[in-house]
C-alpha positions as a Python dict, from the first residue, in 0.01 Angstrom:
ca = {
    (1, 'X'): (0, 0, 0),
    (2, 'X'): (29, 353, -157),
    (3, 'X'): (321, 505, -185),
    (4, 'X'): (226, 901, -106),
    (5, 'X'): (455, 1201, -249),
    (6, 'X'): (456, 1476, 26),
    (7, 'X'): (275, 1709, -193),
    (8, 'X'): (-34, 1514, -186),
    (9, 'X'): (-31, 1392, 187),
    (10, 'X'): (-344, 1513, 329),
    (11, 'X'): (-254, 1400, 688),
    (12, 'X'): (-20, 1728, 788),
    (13, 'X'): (250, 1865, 605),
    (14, 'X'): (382, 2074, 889),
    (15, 'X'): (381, 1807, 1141),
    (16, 'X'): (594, 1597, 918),
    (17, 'X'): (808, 1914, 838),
    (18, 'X'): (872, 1995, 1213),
    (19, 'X'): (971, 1624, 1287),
    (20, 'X'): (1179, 1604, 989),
    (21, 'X'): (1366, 1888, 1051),
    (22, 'X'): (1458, 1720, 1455),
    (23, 'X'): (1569, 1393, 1231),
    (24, 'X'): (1774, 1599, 1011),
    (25, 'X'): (1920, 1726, 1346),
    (26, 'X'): (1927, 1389, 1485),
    (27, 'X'): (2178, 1323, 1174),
    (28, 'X'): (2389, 1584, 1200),
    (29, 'X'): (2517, 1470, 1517),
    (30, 'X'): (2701, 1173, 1329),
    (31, 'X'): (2876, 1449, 1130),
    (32, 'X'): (3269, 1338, 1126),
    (33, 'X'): (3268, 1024, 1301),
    (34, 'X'): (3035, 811, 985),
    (35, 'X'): (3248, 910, 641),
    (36, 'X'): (3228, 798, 398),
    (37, 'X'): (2875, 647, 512),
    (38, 'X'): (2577, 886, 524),
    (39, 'X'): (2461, 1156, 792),
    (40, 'X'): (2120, 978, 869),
    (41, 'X'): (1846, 1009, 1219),
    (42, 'X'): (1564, 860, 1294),
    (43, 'X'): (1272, 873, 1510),
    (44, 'X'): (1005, 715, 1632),
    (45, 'X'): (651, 883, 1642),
    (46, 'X'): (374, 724, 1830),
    (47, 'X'): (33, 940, 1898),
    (48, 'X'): (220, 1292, 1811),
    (49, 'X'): (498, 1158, 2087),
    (50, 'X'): (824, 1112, 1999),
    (51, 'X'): (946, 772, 2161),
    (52, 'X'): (1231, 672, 1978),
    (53, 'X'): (1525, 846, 1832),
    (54, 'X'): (1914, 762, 1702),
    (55, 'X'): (2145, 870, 1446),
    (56, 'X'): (2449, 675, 1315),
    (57, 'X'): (2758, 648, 1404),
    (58, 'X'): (3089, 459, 1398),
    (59, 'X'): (3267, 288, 1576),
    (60, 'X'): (2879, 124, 1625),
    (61, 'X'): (2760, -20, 1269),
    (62, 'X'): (2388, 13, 1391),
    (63, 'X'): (2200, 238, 1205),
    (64, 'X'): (1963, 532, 1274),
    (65, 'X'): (1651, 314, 1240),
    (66, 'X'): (1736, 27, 1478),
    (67, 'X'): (1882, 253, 1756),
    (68, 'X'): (1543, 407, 1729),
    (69, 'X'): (1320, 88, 1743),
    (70, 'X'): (1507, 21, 2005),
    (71, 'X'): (1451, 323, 2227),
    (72, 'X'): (1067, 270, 2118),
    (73, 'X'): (1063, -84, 2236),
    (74, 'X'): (685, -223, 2198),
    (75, 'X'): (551, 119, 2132),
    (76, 'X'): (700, 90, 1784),
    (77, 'X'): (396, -131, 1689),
    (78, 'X'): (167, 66, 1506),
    (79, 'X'): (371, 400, 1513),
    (80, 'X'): (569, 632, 1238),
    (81, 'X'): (919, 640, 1183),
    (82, 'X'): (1076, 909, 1010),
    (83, 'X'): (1420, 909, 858),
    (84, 'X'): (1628, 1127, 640),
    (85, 'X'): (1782, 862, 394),
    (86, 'X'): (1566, 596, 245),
    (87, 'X'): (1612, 229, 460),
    (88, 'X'): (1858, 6, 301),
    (89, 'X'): (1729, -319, 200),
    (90, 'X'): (2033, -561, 173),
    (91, 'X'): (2293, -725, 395),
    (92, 'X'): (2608, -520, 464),
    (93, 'X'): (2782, -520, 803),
    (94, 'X'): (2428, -519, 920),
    (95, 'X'): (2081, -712, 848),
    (96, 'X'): (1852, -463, 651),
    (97, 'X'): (1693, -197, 852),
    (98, 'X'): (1375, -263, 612),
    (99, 'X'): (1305, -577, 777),
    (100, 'X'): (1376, -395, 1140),
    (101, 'X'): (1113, -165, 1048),
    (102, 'X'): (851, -407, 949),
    (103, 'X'): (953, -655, 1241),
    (104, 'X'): (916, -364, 1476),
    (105, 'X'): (491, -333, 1339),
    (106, 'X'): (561, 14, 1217),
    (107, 'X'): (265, 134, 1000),
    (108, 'X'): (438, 445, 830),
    (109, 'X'): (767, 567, 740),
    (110, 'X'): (827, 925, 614),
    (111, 'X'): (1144, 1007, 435),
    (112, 'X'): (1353, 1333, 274),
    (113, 'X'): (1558, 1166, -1),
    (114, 'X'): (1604, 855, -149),
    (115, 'X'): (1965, 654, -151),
    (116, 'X'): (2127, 662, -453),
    (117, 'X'): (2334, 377, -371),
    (118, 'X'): (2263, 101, -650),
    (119, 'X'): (2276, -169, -362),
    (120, 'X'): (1930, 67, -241),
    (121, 'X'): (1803, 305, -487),
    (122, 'X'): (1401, 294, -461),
    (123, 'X'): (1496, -78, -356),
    (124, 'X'): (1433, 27, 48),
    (125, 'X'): (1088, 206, -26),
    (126, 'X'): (957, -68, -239),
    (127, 'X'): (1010, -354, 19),
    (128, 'X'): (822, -166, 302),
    (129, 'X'): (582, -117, 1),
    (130, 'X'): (532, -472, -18),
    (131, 'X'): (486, -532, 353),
    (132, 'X'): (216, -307, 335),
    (133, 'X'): (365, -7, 504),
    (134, 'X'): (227, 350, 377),
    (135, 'X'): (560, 523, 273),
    (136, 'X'): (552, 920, 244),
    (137, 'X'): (879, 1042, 52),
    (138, 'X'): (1038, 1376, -46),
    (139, 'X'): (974, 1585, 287),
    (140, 'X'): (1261, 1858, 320),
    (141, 'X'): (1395, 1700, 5),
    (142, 'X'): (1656, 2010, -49),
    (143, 'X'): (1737, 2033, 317),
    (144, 'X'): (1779, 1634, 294),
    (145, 'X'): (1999, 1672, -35),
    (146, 'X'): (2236, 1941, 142),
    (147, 'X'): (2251, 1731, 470),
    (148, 'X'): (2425, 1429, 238),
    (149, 'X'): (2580, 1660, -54),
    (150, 'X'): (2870, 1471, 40),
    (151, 'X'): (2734, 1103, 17),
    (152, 'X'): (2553, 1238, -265),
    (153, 'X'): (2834, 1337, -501),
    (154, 'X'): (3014, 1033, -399),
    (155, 'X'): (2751, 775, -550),
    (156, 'X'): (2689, 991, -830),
    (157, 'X'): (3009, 1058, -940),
    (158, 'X'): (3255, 817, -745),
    (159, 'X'): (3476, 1091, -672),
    (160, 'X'): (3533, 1316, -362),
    (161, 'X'): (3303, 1634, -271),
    (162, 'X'): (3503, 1938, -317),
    (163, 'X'): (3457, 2228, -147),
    (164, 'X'): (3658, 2549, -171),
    (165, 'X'): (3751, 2753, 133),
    (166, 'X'): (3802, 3119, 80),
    (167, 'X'): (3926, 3410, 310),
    (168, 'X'): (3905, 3753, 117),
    (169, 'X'): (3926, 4082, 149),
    (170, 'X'): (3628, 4317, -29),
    (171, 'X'): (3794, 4292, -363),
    (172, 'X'): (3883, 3943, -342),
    (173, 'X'): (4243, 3988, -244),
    (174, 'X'): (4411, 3719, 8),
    (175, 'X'): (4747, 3898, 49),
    (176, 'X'): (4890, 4277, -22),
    (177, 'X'): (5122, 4329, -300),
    (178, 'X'): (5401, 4260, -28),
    (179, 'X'): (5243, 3939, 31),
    (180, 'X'): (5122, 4012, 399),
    (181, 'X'): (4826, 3823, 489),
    (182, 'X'): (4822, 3732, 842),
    (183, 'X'): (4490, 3816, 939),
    (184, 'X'): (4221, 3956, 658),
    (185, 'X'): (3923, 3832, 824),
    (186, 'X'): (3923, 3871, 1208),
    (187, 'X'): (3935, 3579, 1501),
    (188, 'X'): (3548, 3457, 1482),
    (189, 'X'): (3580, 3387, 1103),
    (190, 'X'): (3901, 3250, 1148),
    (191, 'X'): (3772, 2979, 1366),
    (192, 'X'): (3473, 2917, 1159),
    (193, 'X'): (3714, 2809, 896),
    (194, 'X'): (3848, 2603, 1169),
    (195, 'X'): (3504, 2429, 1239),
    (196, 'X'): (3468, 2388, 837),
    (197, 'X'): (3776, 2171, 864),
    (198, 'X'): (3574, 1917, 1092),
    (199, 'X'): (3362, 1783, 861),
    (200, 'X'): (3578, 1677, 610),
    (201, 'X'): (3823, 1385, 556),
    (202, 'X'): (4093, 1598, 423),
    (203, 'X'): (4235, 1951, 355),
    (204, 'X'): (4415, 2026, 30),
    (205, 'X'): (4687, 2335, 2),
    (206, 'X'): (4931, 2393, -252),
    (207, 'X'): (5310, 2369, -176),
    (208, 'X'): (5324, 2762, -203),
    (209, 'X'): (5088, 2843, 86),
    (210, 'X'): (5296, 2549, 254),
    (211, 'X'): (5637, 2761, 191),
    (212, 'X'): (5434, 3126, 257),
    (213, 'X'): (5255, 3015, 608),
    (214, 'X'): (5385, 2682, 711),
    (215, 'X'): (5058, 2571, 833),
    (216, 'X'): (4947, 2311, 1032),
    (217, 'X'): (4626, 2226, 875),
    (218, 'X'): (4466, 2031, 1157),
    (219, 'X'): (4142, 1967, 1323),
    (220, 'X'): (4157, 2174, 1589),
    (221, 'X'): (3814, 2213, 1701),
    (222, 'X'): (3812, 1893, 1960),
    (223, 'X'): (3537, 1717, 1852),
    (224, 'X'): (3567, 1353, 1800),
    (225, 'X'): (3606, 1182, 1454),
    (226, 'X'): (3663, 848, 1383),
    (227, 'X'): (3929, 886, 1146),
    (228, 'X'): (4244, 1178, 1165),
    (229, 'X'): (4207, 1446, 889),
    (230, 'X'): (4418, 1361, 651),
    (231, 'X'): (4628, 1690, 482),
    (232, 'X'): (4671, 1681, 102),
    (233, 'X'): (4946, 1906, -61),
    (234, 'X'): (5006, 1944, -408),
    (235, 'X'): (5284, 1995, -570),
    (236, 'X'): (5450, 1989, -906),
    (237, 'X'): (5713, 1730, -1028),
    (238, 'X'): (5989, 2002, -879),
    (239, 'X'): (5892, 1887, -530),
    (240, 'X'): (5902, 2209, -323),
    (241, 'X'): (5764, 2069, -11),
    (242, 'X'): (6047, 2110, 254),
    (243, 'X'): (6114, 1844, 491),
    (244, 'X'): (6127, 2142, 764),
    (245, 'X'): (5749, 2205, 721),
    (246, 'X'): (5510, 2167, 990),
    (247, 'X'): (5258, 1921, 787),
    (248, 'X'): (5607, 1713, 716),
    (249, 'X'): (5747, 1724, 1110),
    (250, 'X'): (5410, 1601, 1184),
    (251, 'X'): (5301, 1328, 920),
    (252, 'X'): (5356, 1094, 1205),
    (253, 'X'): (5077, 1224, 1410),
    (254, 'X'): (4882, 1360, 1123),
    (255, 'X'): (4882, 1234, 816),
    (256, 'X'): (5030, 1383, 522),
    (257, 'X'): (4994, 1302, 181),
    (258, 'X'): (5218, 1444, -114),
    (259, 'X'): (5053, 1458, -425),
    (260, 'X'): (5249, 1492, -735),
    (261, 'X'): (5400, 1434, -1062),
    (262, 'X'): (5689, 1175, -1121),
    (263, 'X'): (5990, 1305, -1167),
    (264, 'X'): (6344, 1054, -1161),
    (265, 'X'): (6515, 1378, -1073),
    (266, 'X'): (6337, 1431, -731),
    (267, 'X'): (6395, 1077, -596),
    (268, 'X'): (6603, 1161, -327),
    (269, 'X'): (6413, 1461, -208),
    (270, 'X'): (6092, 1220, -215),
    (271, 'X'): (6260, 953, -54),
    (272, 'X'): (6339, 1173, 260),
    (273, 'X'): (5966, 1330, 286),
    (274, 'X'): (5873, 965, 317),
    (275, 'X'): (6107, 892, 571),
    (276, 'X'): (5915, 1167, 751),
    (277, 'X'): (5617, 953, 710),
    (278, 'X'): (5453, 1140, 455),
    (279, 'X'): (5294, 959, 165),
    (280, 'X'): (5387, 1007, -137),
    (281, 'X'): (5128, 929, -435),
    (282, 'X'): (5206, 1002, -830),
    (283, 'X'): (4962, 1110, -1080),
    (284, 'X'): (4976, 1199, -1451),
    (285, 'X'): (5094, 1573, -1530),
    (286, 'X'): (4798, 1856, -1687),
    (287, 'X'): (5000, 2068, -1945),
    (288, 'X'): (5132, 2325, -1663),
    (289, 'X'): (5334, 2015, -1552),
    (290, 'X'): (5105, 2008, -1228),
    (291, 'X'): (4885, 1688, -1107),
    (292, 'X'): (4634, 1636, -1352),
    (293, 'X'): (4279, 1693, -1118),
    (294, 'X'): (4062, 1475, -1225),
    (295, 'X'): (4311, 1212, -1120),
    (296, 'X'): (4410, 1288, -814),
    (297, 'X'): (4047, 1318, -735),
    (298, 'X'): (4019, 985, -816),
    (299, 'X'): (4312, 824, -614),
    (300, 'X'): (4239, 979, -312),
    (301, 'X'): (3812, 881, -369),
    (302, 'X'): (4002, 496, -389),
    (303, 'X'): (4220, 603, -46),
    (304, 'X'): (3894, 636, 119),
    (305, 'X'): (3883, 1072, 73),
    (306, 'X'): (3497, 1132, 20),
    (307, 'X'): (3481, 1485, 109),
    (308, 'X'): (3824, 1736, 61),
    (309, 'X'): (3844, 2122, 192),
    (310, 'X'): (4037, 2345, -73),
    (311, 'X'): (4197, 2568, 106),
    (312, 'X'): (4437, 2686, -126),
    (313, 'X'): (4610, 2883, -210),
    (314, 'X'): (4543, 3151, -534),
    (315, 'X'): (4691, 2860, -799),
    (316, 'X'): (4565, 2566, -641),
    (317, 'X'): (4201, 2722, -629),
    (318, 'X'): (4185, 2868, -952),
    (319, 'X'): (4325, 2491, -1056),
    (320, 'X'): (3992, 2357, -919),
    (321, 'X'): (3786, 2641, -1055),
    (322, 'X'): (3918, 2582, -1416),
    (323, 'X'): (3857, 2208, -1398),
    (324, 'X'): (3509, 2235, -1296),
    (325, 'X'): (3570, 2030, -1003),
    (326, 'X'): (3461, 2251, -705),
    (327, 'X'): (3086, 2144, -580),
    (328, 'X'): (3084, 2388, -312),
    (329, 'X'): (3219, 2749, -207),
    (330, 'X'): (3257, 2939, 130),
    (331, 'X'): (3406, 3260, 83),
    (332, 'X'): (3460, 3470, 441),
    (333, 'X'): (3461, 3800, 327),
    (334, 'X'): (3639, 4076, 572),
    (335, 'X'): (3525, 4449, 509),
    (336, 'X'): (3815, 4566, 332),
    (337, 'X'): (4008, 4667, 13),
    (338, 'X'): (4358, 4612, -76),
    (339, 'X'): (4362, 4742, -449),
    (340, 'X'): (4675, 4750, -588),
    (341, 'X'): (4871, 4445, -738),
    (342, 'X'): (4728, 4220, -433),
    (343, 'X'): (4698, 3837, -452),
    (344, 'X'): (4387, 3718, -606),
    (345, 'X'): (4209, 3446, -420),
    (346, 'X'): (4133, 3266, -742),
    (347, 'X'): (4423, 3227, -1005),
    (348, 'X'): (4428, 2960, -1339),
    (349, 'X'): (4368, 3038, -1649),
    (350, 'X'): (4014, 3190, -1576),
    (351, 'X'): (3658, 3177, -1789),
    (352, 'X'): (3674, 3318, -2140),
    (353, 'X'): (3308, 3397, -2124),
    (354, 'X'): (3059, 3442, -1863),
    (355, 'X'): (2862, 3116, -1986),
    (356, 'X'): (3207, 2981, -1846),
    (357, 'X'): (3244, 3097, -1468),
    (358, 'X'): (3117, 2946, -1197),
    (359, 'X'): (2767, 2955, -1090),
    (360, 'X'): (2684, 2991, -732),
    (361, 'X'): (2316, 2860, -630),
    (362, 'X'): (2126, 2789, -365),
    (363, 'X'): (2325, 3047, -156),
    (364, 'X'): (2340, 3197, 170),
    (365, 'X'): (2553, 3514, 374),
    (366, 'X'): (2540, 3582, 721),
    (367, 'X'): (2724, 3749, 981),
    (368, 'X'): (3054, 3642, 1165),
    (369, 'X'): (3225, 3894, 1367),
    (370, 'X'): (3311, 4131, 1216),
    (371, 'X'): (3314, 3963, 834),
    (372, 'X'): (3049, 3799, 656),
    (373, 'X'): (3024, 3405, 555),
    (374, 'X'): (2916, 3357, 172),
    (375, 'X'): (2835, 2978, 111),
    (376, 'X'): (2652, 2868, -238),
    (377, 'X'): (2658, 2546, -436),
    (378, 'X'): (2811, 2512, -829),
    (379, 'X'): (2489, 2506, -978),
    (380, 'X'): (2551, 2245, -1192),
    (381, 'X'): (2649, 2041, -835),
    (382, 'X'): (2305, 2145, -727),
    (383, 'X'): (2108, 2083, -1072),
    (384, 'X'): (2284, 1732, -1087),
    (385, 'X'): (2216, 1618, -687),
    (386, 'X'): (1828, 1702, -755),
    (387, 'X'): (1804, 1577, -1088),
    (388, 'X'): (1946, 1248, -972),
    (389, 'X'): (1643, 1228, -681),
    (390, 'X'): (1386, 1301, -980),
    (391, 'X'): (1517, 1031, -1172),
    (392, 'X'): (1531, 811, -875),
    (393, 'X'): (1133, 879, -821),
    (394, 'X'): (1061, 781, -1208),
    (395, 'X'): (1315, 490, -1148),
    (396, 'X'): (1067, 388, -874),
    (397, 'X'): (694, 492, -1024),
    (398, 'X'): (819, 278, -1292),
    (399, 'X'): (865, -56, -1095),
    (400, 'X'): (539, 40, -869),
    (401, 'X'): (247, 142, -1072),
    (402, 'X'): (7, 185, -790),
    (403, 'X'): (155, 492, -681),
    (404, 'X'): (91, 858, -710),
    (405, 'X'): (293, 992, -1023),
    (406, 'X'): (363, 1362, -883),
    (407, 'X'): (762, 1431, -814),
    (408, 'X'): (887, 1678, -572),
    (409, 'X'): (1014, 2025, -764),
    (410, 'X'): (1162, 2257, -520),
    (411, 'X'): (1126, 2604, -623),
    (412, 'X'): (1382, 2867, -588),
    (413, 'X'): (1666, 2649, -694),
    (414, 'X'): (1831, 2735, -1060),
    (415, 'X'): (1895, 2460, -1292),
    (416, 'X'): (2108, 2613, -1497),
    (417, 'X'): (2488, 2495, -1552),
    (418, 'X'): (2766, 2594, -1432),
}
């Protein structure tokens, strides 16, 4: 059975645009109760009638596909399923949900993006292939690739997906020259920060905006998740972090991890953060005597952190910025200057050229309140999530010669690095 490309589907494009955009919904749903699994939803399409849907979600292992077979019952036989991640073929905590689908007598399955996952990989579309299901691919493929930027990055790059939280003023100041702060952007962007927090497994600060504001970094938006947000701070191998902070009185409730650079001298004040409940894990210095990035990244990616919200403050982000480790940005931008010798939201050393800054692509600004929300990808994040699902789609042509040959190129997006 052919394996179409939705450019060349000659059965209704906008159909299977509408209904993927209700599965992509469908996903969302499992947002912060599934990491560090994938956002994925499913439905069931019999006769232009939708008679099946699910999503996945923990503490329940079953996945998108089976809850909506389920729903379907008998008129699965001979209907369409869409879903937004391609079926996974192999034996996890579950049977395959390829051999749901063909079980159920479904005669076509439509799909945004393929699963990167080497266990998967081309792997899920080929075995409905071979059961003789028609299998449409690459419908809402950017939409698809932002729902699981997350998952995404993680496969790709076995590291967490980093996304940098700003709140400015005009000029990009976060603080006067006196170091007042408390509020640039007004209540409504201030809680859409708050919702931002939901979605990801942990928030990172520096010790500085620990010892300025005394946060409490939490989730507070009261939506369930299956696992607490977890609050990161960073500090150097002076160990700053007082036990008198909030994220230290709390690390009981909340968890609190320290991340810094061994130092014999600091023993003792480690030793009582931890008997605060806060853990404490060490990492090799960069040459400012900080944690080295890249390898924090990767300790908390083996903790189980797949997606982390900078939040700063001005070193930490410009930390990030320099190490070419942010994947996302969203800057809420109040209408107002400081001027003068205000904070910057970004410090670090800074690009020497402009081949060096960061890119922003793919980018959107809207209204909140009374300030404005500007969110864009690191191109190079962007350039390397949808060269990954072209390479996947050779990967696959490759193994299955009696498909079509023509690859989904969304236009508008920049390639460029960055």
């Amino acid at each position: 059975m052919t394996w179409l490309n939705a450019g060349r589907d000659r059965t209704g494009m906008t159909q299977h645009e509408a209904l993927m955009r209700e599965t992509l919904r469908l996903a969302e749903q499992g947002r912060g109760r599934v990491s560090p699994r994938p956002l994925v939803g499913s439905l069931v399409v019999r006769d232009g009638v939708i008679v099946g849907r699910g999503f996945y979600h923990e503490p329940e292992p079953t996945h998108a596909e089976v809850w909506a077979l389920r729903e379907a019952g008998s008129l699965a036989q001979g209907a369409t399923l869409y879903v937004n991640l391609e079926p996974c073929s192999h034996y996890g905590r579950t049977p395959p949900c390829t051999e749901a689908i063909i079980a159920a007598g479904i005669k076509r399955v439509v799909a945004s993006i393929r699963d990167p996952n080497p266990q998967v990989n081309g792997r899920g579309f080929a075995r409905l292939c071979a059961a003789g299901i028609e299998v449409l691919t690459d419908v809402l493929p950017v939409e698809g690739t932002r729902l699981n930027e997350v998952f995404l990055i993680n496969q790709l790059e076995q590291r967490p997906f980093v996304h940098l939280k700003l709140a400015t003023s005009l000029d990009g100041r976060i603080a006067t020259h006196t170091g007042a702060s408390q509020w640039i952007t007004g209540a409504a962007a201030r809680a859409a920060g708050q919702a931002l927090r939901h979605g990801y497994d942990a928030i990172a600060v520096g010790t500085g905006t620990v010892l300025a504001d005394n946060p409490q970094l939490t989730d507070r938006t009261g939506q369930y998740r299956h696992r607490p947000l977890v609050r990161v701070v960073f500090d150097s191998a002076r160990v700053r972090l007082p036990v008198t902070a909030h994220v230290v009185q709390t690390a009981q409730v909340c968890p609190t991890w320290l991340v810094t650079v061994a130092s014999p001298q600091r023993l003792e004040d480690l030793s009582r953060l931890e008997q605060h409940g806060v853990r404490v894990f060490y990492v090799e210095a960069d040459e400012h005597g900080r944690p080295h990035l890249p390898a924090a990244l990767n300790r908390l990616f083996a903790e189980g952190i797949a997606s982390l919200l900078v939040e700063g403050g001005s070193t930490l982000a410009g930390a990030f910025v320099d190490a070419r480790l942010v994947d996302k940005v969203t800057c809420f931008l109040a209408p107002r200057i400081i001027g003068g010798g205000g904070l910057n939201a970004i410090g670090g050393q800074g690009a020497t050229t402009l081949e060096e800054t960061l890119n922003l692509t793919d980018g959107t600004i809207e209204p909140v309140g009374t300030d404005f929300a500007l969110t864009g990808y690191a191109s190079r994040t962007m350039a390397h999530l949808l060269a990954a699902a072209r390479a996947a789609a050779d990967r696959h042509h490759e193994r299955t010669p009696n498909t079509l040959a023509n690859h989904w190129s969304p236009s508008g997006v920049p390639l460029d690095s960055g």
